[in-house]
C-alpha positions in Angstrom: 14.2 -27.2 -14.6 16.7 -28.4 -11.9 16.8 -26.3 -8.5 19.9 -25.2 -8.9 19.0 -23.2 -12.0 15.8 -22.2 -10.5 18.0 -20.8 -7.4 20.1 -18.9 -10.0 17.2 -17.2 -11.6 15.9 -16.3 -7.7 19.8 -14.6 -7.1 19.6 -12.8 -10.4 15.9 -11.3 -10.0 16.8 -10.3 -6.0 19.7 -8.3 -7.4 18.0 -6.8 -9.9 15.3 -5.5 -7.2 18.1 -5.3 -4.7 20.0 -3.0 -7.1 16.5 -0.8 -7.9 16.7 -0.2 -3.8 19.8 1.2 -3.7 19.2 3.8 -6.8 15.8 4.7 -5.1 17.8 5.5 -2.6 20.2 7.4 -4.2 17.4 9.7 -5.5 16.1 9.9 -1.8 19.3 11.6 -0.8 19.8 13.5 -3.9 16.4 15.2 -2.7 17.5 15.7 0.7 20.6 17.4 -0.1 18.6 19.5 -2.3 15.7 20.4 0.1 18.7 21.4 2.8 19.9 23.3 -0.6 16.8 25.1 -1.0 16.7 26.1 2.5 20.5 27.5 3.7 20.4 29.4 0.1 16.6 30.7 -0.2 16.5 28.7 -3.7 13.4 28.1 -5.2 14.6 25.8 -8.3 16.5 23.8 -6.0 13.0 22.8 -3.8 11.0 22.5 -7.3 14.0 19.7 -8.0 12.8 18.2 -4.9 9.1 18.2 -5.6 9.7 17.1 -9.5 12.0 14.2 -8.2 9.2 13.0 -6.1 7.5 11.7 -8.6 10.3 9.5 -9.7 10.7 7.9 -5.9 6.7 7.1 -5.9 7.0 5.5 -9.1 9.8 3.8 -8.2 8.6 2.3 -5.4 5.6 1.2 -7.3 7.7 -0.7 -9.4 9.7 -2.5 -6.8 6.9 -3.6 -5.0 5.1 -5.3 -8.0 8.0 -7.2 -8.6 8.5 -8.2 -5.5 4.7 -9.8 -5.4 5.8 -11.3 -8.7 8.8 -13.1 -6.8 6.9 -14.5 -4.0 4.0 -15.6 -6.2 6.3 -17.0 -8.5 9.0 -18.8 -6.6 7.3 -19.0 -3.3 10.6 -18.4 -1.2 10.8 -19.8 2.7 12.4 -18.2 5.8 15.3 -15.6 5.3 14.8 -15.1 1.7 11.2 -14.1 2.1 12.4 -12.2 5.4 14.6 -10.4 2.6 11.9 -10.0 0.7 9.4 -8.5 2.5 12.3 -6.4 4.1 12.7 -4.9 0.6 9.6 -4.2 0.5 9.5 -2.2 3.8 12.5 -0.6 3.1 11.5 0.9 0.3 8.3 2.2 2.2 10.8 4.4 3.8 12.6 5.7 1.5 9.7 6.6 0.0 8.6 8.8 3.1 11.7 10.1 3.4 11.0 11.2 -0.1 8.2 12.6 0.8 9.0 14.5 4.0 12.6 16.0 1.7 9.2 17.2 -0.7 7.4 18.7 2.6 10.5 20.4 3.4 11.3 22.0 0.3 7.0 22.7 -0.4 7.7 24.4 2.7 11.1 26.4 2.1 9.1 28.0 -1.2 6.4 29.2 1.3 9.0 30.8 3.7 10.8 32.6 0.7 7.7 33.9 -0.7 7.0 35.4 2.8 10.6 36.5 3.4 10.7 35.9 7.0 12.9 33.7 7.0 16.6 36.3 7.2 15.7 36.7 10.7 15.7 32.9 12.2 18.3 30.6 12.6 17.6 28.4 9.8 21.2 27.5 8.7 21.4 26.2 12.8 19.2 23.1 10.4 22.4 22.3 8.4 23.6 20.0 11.3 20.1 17.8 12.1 20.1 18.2 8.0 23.8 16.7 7.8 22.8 14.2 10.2 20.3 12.6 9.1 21.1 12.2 5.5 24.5 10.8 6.7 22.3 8.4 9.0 20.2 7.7 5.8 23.3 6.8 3.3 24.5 4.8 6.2 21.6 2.5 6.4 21.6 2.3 3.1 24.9 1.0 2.6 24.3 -1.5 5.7 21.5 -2.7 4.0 23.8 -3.8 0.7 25.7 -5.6 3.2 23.2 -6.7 5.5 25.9 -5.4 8.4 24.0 -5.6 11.5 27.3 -4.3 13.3 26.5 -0.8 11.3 22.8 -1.0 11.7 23.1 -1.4 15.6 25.5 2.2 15.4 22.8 3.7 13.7 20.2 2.9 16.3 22.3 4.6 18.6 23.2 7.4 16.3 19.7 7.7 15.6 19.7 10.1 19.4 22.0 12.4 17.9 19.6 13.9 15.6 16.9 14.0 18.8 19.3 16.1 20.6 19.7 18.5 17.8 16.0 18.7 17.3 15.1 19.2 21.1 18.2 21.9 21.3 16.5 23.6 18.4 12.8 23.4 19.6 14.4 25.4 22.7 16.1 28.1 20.9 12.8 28.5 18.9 10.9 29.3 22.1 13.1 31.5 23.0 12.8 33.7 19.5 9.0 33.5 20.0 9.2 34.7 23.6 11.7 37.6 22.8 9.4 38.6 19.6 5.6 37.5 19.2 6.7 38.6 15.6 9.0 35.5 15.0 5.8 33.0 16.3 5.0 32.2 12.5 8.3 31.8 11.2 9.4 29.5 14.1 6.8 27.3 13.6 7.6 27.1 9.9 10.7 26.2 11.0 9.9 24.1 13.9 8.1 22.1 11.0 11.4 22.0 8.8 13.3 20.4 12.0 10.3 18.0 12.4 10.7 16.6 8.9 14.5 15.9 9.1 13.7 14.2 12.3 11.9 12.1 11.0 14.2 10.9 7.7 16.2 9.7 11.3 13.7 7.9 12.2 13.0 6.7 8.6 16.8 5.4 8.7 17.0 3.8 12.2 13.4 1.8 10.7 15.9 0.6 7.6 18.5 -0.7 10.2 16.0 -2.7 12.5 15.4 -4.7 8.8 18.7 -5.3 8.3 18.4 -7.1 11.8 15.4 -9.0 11.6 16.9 -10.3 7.3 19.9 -12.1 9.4 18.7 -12.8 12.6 14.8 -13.2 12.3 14.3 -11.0 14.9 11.5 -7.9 15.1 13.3 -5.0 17.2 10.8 -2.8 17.0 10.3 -1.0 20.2 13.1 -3.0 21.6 15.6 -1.4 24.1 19.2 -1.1 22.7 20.4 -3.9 25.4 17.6 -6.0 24.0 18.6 -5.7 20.4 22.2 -6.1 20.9 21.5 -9.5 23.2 19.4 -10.5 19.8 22.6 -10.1 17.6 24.9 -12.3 20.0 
């Protein structure tokens, strides 16, 4: 079989898993749109949507993942194509948590409506960290189908944004408590829900440090922003 047909059948089975990423995370944000859903409109069958279309990510990402050893056993790929590879596979480790945290989120917006304290809080103030950080999620996604390190360097900075909102929120949280020891329980449910959509940011910003290390072989991980942009020069 001559190499170039063998590099053909490499392309081919990459897209395929490539392709696989991208509908994985397509359900992701279908699950976060409907958690924030459940939330701003006390639904229950929206966050049972969420918690049924877990089970869909997990398998997915099962799935991906044994193809991908398949690859690399099979073809036994160097430098940036097994960089690619084991980005994919990383990549769709987060998606999956993000998965799961959308599922904490809407586990947790069926415990809040059962209680009925929610009315009094300010939980549609979550619709902006909400907005966010599934924008900063599609984002990286769509970087990552490009493997545009321009975009994934925006997102690390974007990525403070949703900080800000959560910190700003955390505040006006205290304040409820310290105005009604009433509101304590309810704040911290909600304190939780902000938690969770912080960390689909942080989910996203780990998705645009891959795109960075598949085309320029460098780990920014706990890299300062000046450090990461001197790596993409």
């Amino acid at each position: 079989m001559s190499e170039k047909h063998l590099s053909s059948q490499f392309d081919t089975e990459l897209g395929s898993v490539s392709t696989r990423v991208m509908e994985m995370g397509g359900l992701v944000e279908s699950q976060i749109r409907q958690a924030v859903y459940a939330l701003s409109q006390f639904s229950v069958e929206a966050a049972n949507e969420v918690t049924a279309t877990e089970r869909k990510v997990n398998t997915m990402e099962v799935d991906i993942d044994r193809d991908l050893s398949s690859i690399i056993a099979r073809r036994q790929p160097t430098a940036r194509d097994l960089r690619l590879l084991i980005a994919i596979s990383k990549t769709t480790a987060n998606l999956e948590r993000v998965g799961d945290e959308a599922a904490k989120i809407a586990r947790m917006v069926r415990s809040i409506i059962q209680s009925g304290d929610l009315r009094s809080l300010p939980a549609t103030e979550l619709r902006v960290a909400a907005d966010l950080a599934s924008g900063l999620l599609r984002k990286a996604l769509d970087a990552f189908a490009r493997l545009d390190t321009a975009t994934a360097l925006s997102i690390l900075k974007e990525d403070d944004l949703i900080d800000q909102e959560f910190d700003g929120f955390v505040r006006k949280l205290i304040t409820y408590m310290m105005e009604d020891p009433r509101m304590i329980s309810p704040s911290l449910d909600l304190l939780f829900l902000a938690k969770a959509l912080e960390r689909i940011g942080d989910h996203a910003k780990n998705i645009a440090e891959l795109i960075i290390y598949i085309v320029k072989g460098a780990d920014v991980r706990h890299s300062s922003l000046d450090e990461i942009e001197s790596a993409l020069k």
